[in-house]
C-alpha positions as a Python dict, from the first residue, in 0.01 Angstrom:
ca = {
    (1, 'X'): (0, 0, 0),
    (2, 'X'): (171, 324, 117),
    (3, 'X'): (95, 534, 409),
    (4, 'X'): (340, 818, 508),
    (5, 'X'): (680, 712, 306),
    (6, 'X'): (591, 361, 519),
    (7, 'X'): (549, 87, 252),
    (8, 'X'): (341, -204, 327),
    (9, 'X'): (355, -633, 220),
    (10, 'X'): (-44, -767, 204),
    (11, 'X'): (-115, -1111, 231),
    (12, 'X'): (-476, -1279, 264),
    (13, 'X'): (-575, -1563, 474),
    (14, 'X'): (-813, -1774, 262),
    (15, 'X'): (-912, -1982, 604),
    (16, 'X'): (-1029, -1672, 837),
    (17, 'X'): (-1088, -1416, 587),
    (18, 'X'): (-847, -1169, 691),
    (19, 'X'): (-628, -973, 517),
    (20, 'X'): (-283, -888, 679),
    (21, 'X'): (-24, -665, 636),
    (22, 'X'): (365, -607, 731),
    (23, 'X'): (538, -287, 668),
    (24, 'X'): (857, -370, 471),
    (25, 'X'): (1197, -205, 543),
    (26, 'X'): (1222, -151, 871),
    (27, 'X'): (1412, -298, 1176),
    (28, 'X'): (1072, -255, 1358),
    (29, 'X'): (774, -471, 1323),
    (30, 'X'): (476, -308, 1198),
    (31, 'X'): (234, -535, 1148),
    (32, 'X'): (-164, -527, 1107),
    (33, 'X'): (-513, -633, 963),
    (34, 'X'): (-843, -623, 816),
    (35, 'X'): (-1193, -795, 686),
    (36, 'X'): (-1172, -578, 338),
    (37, 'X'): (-935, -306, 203),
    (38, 'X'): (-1103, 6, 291),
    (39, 'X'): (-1050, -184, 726),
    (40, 'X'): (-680, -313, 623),
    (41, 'X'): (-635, 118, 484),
    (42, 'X'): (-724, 254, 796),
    (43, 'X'): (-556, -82, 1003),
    (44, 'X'): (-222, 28, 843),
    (45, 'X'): (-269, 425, 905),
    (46, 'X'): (-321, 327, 1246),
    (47, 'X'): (-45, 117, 1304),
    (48, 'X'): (182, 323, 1156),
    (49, 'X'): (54, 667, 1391),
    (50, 'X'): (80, 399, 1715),
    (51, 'X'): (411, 318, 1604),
    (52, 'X'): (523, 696, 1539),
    (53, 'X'): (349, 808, 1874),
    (54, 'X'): (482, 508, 2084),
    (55, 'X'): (879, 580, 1967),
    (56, 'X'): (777, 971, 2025),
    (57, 'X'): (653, 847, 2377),
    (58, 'X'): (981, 685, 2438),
    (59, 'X'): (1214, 934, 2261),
    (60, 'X'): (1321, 722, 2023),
    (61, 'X'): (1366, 809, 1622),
    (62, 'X'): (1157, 592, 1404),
    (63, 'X'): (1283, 348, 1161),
    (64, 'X'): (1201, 555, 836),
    (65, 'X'): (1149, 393, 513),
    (66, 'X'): (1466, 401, 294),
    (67, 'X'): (1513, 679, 57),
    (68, 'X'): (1697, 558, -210),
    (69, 'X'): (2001, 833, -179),
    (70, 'X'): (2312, 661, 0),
    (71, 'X'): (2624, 917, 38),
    (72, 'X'): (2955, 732, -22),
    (73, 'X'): (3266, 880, 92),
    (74, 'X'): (3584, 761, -98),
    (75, 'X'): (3935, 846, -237),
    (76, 'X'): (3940, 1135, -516),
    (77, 'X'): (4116, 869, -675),
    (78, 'X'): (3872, 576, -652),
    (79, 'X'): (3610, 834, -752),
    (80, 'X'): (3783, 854, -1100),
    (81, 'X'): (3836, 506, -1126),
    (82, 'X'): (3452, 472, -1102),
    (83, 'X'): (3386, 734, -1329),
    (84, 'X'): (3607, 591, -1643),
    (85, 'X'): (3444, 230, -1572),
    (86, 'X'): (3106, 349, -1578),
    (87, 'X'): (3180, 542, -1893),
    (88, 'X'): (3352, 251, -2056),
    (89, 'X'): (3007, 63, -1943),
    (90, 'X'): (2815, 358, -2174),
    (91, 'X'): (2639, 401, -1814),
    (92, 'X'): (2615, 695, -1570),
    (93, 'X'): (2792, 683, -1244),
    (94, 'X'): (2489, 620, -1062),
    (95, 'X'): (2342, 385, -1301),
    (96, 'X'): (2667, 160, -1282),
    (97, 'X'): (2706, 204, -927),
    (98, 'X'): (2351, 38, -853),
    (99, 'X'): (2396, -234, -1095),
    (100, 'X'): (2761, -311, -906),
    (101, 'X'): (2603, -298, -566),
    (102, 'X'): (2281, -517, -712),
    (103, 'X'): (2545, -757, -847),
    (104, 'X'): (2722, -776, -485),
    (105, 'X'): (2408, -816, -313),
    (106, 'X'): (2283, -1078, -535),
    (107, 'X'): (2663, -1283, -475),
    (108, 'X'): (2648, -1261, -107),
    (109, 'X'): (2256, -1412, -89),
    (110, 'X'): (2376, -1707, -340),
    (111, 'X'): (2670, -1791, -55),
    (112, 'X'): (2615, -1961, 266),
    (113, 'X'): (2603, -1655, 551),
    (114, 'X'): (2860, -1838, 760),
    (115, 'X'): (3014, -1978, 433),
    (116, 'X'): (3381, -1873, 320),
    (117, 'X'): (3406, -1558, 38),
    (118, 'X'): (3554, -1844, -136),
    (119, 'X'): (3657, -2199, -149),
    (120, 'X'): (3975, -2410, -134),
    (121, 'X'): (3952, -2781, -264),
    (122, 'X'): (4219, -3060, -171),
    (123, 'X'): (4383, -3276, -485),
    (124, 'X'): (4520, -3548, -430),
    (125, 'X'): (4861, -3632, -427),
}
């Protein structure tokens, strides 16, 4: 469900009958609910206009909903080194960029999050 850019999770509670939704992506909590989809619609437009006047109210910017464009500044020469790798890869730079960062991301959730970057065992002597 989508309202504004603002992307929302839906779950239902079999033992009330309520369906209830989370807007995903945000450092803010967005939450709301309703008896059928046309109520849980019009729950989430709400929310999402409460949330946008109450940071307006306060002078705050609102957490938006990610874009998907993400400027990287780096060294002309890193830059180049990207460029050959992705086209040894048969990929485009963007292309081979996302899978690298998808690879990272999916390496750091399979370690501990206070656990080393890596590991040293003992052998005995």
């Amino acid at each position: 469900m989508k309202y504004k850019g603002y992307e929302a999770r839906i779950e239902y509670d079999d033992t009330i009958g309520i369906l209830h939704g989370t807007v995903v992506g945000l450092r803010d909590v967005i939450t709301f609910q309703g008896e059928c989809v046309s109520a849980l619609r019009d729950a989430f437009a709400d929310s999402v206009e409460d949330y946008l006047a109450m940071c307006a109210e306060r002078g705050e910017e609102p957490d938006r909903p990610f874009s998907g464009r993400l400027l990287v500044r780096m060294s002309p020469q890193l830059h180049r080194e990207i460029t050959l790798a992705a086209g040894r890869a048969g990929k485009s730079l963007n292309r081979w960029i996302e899978d690298v960062l998808a690879q990272a991301v999916r390496s750091a959730e399979e370690r501990p999050a206070d656990g080393p970057l890596h590991e040293h065992s003992r052998v005995p002597l």
